[in-house]
N, CA, C and O atoms as a printed pandas DataFrame, in Angstrom:
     atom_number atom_name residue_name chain_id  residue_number  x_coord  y_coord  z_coord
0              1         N          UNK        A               1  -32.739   -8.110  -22.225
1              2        CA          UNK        A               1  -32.645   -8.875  -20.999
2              3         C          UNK        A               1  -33.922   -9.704  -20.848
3              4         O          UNK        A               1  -35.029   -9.213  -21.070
4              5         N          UNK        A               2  -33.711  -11.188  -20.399
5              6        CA          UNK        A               2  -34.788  -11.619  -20.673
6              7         C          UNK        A               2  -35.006  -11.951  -18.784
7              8         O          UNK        A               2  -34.157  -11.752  -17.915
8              9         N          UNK        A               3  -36.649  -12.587  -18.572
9             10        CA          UNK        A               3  -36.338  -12.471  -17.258
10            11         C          UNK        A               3  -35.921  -13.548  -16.279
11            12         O          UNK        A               3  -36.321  -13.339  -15.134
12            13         N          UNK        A               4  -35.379  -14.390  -16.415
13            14        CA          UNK        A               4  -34.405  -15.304  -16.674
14            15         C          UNK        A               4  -33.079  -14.821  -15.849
15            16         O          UNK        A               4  -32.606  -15.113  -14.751
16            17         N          UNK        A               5  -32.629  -13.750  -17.138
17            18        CA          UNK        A               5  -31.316  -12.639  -16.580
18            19         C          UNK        A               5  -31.898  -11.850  -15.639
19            20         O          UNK        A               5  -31.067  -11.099  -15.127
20            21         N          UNK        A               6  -32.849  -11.741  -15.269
21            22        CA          UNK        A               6  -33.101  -10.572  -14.072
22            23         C          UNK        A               6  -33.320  -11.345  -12.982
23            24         O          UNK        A               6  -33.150  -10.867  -11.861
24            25         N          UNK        A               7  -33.834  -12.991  -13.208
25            26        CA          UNK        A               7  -33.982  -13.601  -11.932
26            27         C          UNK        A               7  -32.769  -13.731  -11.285
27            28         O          UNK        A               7  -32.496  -13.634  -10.088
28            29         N          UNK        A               8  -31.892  -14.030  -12.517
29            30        CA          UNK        A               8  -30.664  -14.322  -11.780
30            31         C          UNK        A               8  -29.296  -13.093  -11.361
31            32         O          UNK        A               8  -28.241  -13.296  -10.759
32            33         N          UNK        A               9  -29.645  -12.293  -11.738
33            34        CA          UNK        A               9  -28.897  -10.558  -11.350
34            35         C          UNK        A               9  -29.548  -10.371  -10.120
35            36         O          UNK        A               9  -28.835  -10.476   -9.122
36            37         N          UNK        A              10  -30.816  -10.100   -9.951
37            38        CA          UNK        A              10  -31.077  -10.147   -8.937
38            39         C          UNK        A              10  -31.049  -10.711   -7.611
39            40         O          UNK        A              10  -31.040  -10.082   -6.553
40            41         N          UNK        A              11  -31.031  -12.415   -7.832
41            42        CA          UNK        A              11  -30.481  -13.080   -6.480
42            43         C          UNK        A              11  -29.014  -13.428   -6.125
43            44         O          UNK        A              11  -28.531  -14.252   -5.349
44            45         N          UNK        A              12  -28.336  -12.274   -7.179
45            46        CA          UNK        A              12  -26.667  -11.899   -6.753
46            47         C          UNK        A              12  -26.366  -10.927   -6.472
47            48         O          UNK        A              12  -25.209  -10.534   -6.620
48            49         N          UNK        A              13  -27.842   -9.820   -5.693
49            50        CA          UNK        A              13  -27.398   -8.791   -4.972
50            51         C          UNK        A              13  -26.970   -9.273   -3.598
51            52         O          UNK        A              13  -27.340  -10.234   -2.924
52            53         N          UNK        A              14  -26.018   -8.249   -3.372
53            54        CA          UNK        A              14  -25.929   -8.158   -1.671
54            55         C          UNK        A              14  -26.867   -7.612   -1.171
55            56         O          UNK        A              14  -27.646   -6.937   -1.845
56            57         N          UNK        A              15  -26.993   -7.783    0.091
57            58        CA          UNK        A              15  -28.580   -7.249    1.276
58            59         C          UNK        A              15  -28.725   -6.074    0.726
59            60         O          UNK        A              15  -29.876   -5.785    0.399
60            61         N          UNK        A              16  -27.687   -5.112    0.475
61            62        CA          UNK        A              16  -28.277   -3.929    1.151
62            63         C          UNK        A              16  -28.769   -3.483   -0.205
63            64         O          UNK        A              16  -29.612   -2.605   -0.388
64            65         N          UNK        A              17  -28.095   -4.246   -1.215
65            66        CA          UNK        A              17  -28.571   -3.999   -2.945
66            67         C          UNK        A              17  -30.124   -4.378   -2.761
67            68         O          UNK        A              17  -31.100   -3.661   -2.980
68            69         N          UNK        A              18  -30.079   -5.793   -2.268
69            70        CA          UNK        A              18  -31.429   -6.098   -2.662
70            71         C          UNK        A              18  -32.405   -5.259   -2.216
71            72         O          UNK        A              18  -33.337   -4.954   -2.961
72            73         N          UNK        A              19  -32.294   -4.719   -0.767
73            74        CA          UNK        A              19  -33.319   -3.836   -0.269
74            75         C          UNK        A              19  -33.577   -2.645   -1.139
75            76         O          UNK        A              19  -34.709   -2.201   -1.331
76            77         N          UNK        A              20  -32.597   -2.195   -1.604
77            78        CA          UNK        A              20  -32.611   -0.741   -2.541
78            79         C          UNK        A              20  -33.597   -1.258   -3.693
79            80         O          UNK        A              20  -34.400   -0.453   -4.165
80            81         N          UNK        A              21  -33.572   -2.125   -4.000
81            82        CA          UNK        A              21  -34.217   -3.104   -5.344
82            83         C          UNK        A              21  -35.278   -2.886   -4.711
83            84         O          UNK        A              21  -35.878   -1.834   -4.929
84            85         N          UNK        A              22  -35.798   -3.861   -3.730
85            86        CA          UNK        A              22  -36.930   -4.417   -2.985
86            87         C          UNK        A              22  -38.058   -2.815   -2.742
87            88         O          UNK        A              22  -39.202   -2.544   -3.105
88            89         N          UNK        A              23  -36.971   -2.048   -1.934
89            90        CA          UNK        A              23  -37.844   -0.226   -2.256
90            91         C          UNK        A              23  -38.427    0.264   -3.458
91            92         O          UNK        A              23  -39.623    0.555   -3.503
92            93         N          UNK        A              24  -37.430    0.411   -4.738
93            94        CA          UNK        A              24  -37.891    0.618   -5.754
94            95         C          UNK        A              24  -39.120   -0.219   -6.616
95            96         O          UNK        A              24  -40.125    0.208   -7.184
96            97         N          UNK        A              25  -38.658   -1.396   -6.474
97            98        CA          UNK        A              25  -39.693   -2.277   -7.138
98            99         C          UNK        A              25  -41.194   -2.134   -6.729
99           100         O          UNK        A              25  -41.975   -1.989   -7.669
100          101         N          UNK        A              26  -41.791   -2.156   -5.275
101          102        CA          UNK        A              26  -42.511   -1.656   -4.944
102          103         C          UNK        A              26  -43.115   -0.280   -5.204
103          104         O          UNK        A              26  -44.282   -0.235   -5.593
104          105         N          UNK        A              27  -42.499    0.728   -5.042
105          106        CA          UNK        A              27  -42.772    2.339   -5.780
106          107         C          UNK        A              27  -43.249    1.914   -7.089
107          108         O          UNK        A              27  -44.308    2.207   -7.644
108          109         N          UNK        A              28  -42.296    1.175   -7.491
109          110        CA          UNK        A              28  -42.775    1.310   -9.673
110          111         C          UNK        A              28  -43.984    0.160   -9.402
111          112         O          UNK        A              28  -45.134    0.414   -9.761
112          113         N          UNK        A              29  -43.710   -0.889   -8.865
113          114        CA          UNK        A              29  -45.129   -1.570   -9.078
114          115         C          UNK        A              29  -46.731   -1.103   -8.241
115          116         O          UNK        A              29  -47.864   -1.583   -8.267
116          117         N          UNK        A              30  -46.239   -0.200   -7.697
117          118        CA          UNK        A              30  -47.597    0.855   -6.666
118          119         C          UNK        A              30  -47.940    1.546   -7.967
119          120         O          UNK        A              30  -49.030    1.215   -8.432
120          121         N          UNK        A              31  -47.146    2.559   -8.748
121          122        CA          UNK        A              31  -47.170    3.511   -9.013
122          123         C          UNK        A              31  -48.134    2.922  -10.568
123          124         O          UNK        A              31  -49.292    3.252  -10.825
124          125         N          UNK        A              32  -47.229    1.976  -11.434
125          126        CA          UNK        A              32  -48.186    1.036  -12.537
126          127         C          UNK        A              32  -49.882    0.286  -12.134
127          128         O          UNK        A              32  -50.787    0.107  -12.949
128          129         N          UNK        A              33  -49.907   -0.031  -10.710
129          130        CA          UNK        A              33  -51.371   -0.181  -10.480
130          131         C          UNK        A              33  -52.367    0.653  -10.593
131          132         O          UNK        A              33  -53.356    0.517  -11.313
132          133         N          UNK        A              34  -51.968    2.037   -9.460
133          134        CA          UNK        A              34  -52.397    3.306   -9.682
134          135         C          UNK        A              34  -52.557    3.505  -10.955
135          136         O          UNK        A              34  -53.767    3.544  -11.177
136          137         N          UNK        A              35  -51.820    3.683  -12.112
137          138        CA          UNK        A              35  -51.945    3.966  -13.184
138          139         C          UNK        A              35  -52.992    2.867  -14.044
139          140         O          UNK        A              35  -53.772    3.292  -14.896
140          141         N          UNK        A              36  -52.906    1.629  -13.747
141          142        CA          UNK        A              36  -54.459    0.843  -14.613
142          143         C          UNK        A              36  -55.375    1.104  -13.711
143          144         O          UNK        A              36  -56.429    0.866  -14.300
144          145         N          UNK        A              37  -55.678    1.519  -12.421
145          146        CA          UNK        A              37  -56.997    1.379  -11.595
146          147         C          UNK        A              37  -57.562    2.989  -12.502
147          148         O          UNK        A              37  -58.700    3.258  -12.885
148          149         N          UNK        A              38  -56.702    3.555  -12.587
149          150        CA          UNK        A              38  -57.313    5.066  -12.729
150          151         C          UNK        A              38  -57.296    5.030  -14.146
151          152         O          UNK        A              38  -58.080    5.910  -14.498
152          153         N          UNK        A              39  -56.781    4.436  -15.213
153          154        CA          UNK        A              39  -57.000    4.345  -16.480
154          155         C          UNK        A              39  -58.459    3.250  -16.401
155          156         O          UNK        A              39  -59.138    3.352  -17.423
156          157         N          UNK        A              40  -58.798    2.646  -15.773
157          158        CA          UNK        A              40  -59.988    1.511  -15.829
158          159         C          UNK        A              40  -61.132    2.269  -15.398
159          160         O          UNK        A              40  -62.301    2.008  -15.681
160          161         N          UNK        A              41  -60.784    3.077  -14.803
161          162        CA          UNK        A              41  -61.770    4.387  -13.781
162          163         C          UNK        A              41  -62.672    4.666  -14.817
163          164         O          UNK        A              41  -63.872    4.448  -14.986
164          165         N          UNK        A              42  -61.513    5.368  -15.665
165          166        CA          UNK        A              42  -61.967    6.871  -17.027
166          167         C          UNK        A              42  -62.444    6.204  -18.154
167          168         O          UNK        A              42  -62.829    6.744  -19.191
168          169         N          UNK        A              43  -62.392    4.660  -17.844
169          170        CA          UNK        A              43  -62.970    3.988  -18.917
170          171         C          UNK        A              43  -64.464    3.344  -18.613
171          172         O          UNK        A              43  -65.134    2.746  -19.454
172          173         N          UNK        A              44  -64.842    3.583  -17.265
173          174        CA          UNK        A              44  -66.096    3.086  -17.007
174          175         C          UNK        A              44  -65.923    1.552  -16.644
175          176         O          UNK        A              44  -66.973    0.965  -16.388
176          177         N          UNK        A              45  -64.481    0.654  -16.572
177          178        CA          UNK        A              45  -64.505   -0.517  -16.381
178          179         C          UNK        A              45  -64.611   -0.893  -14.664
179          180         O          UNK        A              45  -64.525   -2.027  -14.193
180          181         N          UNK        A              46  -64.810    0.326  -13.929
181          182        CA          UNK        A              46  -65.208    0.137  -12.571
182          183         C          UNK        A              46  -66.577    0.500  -12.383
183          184         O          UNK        A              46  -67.121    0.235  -11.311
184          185         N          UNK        A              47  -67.211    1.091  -13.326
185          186        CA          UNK        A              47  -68.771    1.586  -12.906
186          187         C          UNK        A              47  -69.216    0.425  -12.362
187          188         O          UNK        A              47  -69.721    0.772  -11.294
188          189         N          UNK        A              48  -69.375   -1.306  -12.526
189          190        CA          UNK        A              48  -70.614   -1.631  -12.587
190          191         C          UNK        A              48  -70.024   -2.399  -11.373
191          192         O          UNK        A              48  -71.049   -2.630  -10.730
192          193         N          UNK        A              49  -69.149   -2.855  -10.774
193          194        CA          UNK        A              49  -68.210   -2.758   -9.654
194          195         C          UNK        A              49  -68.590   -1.803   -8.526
195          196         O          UNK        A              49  -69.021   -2.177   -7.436
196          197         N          UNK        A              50  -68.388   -0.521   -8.892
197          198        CA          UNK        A              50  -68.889    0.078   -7.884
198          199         C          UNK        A              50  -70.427    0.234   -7.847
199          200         O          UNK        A              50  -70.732    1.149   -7.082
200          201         N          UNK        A              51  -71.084   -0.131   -8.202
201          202        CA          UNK        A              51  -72.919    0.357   -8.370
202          203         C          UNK        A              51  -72.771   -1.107   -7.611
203          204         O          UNK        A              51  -73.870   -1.105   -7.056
204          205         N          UNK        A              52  -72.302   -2.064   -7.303
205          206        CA          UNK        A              52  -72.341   -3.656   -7.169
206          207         C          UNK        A              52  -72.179   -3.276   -5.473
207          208         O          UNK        A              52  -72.838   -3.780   -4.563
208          209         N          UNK        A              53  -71.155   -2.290   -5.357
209          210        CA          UNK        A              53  -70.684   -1.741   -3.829
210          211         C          UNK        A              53  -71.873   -0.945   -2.939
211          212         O          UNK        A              53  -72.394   -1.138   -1.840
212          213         N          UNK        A              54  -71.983   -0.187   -3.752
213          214        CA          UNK        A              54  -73.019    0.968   -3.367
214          215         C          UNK        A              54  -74.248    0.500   -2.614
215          216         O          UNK        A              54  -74.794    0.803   -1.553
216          217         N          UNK        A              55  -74.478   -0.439   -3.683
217          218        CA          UNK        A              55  -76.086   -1.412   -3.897
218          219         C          UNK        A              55  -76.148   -2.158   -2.124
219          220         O          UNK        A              55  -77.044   -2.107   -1.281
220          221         N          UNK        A              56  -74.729   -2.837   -2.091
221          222        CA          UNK        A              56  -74.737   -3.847   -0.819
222          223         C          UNK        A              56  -74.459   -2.919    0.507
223          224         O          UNK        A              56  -75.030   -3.118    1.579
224          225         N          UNK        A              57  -73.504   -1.881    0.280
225          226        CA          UNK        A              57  -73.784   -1.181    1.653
226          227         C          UNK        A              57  -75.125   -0.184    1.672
227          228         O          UNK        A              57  -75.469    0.209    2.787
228          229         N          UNK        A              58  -76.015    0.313    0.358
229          230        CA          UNK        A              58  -77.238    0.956    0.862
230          231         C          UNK        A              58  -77.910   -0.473    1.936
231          232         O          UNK        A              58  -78.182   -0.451    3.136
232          233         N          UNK        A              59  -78.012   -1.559    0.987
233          234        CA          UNK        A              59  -78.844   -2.647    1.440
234          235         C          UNK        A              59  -78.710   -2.877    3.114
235          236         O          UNK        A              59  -79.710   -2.921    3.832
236          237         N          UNK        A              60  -76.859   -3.066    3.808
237          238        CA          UNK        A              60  -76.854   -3.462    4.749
238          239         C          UNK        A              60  -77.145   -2.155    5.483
239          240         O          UNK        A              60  -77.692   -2.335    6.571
240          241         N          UNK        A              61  -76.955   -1.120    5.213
241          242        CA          UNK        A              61  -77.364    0.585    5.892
242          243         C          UNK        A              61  -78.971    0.185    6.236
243          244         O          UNK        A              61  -79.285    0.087    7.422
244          245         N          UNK        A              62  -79.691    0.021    5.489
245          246        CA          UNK        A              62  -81.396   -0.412    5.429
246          247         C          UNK        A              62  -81.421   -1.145    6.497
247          248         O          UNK        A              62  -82.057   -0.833    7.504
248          249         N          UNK        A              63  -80.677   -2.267    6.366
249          250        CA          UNK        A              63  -81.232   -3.722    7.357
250          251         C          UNK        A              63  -81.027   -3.572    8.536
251          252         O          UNK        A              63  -81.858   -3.822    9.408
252          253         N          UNK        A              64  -79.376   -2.946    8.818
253          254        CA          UNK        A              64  -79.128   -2.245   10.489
254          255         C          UNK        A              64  -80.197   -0.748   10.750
255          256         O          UNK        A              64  -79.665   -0.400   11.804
256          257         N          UNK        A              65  -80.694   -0.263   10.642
257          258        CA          UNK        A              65  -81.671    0.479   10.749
258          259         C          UNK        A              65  -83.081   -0.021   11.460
259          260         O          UNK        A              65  -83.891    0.602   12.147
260          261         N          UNK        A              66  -83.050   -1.213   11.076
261          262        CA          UNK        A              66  -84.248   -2.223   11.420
262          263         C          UNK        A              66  -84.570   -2.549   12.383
263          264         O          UNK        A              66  -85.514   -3.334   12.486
């Protein structure tokens, strides 16, 4: 199936199809993000991202203190 055929299967559901679609699609595309954020995790491709986070709220923690 190419996606082409899915554009067009898809905008020949009825409502209540599409919503059932529209539910699922969401779950599987939540569920595949979750799955690269937390595979990117265990790979260290968020360390320098988060040290980038850390860095700016110690900084603004410091400055409101002031």
């Amino acid at each position: 199936m190419t996606l082409s055929d899915l554009i067009n299967a898809v905008s020949k559901l009825p409502p209540d199809q599409l919503a059932k679609f529209r539910d699922w699609f969401e779950t599987f595309d939540t569920a595949r993000f979750d799955q690269k954020i937390e595979s990117d995790a265990k790979a260290g491709k968020l360390d320098r991202l988060a040290e980038e986070a850390l860095k700016a709220h110690r900084q603004d923690a410091f400055t409101r203190r002031q």
